[in-house]
C-alpha positions as CSV (number, residue, x, y, z in Angstrom):
1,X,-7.9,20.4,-3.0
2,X,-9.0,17.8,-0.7
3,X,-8.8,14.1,-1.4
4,X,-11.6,12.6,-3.4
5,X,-13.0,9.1,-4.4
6,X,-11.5,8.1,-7.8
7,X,-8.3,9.0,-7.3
8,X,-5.5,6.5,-8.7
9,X,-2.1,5.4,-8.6
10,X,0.1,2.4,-9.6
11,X,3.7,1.7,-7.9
12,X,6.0,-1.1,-9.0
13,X,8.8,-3.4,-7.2
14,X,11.2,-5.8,-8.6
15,X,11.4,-8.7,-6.9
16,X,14.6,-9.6,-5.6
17,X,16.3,-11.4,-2.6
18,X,16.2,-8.8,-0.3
19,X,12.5,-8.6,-0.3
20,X,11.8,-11.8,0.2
21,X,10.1,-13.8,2.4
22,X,13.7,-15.9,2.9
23,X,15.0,-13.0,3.8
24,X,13.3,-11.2,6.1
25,X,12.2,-14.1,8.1
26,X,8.6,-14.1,7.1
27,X,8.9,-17.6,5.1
28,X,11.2,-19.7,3.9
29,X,10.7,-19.3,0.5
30,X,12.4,-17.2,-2.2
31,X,9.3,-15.0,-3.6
32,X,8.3,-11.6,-2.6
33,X,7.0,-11.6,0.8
34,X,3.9,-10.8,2.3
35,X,5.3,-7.8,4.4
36,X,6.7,-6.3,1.2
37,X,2.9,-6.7,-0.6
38,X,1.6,-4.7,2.1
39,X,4.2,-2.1,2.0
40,X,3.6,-1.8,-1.9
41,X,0.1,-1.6,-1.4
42,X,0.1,1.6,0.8
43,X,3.3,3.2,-1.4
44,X,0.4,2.9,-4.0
45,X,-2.1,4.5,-1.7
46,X,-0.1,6.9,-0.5
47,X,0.8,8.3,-4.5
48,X,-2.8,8.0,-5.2
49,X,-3.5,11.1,-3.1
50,X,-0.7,12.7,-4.7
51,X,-0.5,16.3,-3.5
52,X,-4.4,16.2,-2.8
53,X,-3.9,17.1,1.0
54,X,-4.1,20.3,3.0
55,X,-1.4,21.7,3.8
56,X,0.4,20.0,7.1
57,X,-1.9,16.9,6.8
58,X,-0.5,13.7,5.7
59,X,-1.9,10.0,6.2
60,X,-1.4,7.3,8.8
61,X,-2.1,3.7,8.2
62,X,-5.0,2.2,10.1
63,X,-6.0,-0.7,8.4
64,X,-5.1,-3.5,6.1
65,X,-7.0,-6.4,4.8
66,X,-5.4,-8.1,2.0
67,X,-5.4,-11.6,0.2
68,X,-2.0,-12.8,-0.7
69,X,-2.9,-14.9,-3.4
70,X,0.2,-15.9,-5.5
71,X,4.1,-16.3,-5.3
72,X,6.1,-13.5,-7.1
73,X,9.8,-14.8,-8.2
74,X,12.9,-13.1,-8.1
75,X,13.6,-11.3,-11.0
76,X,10.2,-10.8,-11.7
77,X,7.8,-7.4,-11.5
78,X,4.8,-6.6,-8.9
79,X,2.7,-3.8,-9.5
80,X,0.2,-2.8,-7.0
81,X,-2.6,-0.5,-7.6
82,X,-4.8,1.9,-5.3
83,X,-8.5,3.6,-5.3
84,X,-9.6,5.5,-3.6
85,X,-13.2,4.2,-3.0
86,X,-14.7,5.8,-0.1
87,X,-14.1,8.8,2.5
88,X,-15.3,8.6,5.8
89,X,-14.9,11.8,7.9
90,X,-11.2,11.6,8.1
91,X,-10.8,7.7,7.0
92,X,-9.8,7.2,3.3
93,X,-10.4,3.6,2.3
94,X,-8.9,2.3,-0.5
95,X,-9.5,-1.0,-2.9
96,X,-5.8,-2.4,-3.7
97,X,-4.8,-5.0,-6.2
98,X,-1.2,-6.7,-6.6
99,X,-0.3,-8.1,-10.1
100,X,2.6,-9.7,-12.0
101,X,3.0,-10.6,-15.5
102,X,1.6,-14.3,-14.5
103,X,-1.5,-13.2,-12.6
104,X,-3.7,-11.3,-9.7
105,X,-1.0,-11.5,-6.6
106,X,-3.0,-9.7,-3.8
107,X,-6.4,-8.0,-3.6
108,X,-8.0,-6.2,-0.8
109,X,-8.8,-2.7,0.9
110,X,-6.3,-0.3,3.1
111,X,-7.5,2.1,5.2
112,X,-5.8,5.7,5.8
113,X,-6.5,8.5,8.2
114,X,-5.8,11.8,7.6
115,X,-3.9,13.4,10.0
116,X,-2.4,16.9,11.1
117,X,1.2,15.6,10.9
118,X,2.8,18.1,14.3
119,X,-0.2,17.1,16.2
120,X,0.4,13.4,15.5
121,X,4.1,13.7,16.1
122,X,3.2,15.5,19.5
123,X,0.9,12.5,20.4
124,X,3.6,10.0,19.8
125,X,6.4,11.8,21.7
C-alpha cells in the first residue's frame, strides 16, 4: 500500500550526556542538542510510514526546517511526533513537533523522497 497523508508516528529519547549539545560539540550546554532533535524528528518520520512502501523503496532525507525552541535536560524525556501532511510525486512532507514534559521543544516540517534503494546505492557508488 503506498504511503498516504495522515499517517502518524511518535518516537521517544531520553536525554542523557551523550546526546548533548556538550558533547557532541554543537554547544556548550548540557541539554539535548539540536542535531539529536533533528535526528528524532526523521526516526519519527521514518516509523510514520511504517511498512507503507513498495517493495525495494525506502526514503532519503531532503529537507529539514525546524524551530528549536526549548532546552531538554538530562534525565528528562523528548518525544517527537510526525504527519504525514502532503505527497508530492515522490516528495513526502511531514509536519514534526518535539515535546517534553515542560513544554513544545521543536516544531517544523521534514521533507522525504522516496527512493528505489539499489538504484540510489548505485548513484552514490
Amino acid at each position: 500500500m503506498p504511503p498516504r497523508p495522515g499517517l502518524t508516528a511518535r518516537v521517544e529519547v531520553e536525554v542523557v550526556e551523550a546526546n548533548t549539545a556538550l558533547a557532541i560539540g554543537s554547544g556548550d550546554v548540557p541539554v539535548l542538542s539540536t542535531p539529536h532533535v533533528v535526528a528524532l524528528c526523521e526516526q519519527a518520520a521514518i516509523a510514520a510510514l511504517g511498512d507503507d512502501l513498495e517493495p525495494g523503496m525506502t526514503t532519503v532525507s531532503m529537507r529539514v526546517q525546524l524551530d528549536h525552541l526549548a532546552p531538554t535536560a538530562i534525565g528528562h524525556t523528548a518525544t517527537a511526533e510526525a504527519t504525514l501532511e502532503k505527497i508530492e510525486g515522490r516528495r513526502l512532507i511531514f509536519t514534526v513537533s518535539v515535546r517534553d514534559a515542560r513544554s513544545l521543544v521543536a516544531a517544523g516540517k521534514v521533507t522525504r523522497v522516496m527512493v528505489d534503494r539499489e538504484h540510489f546505492l548505485d548513484k552514490a557508488r
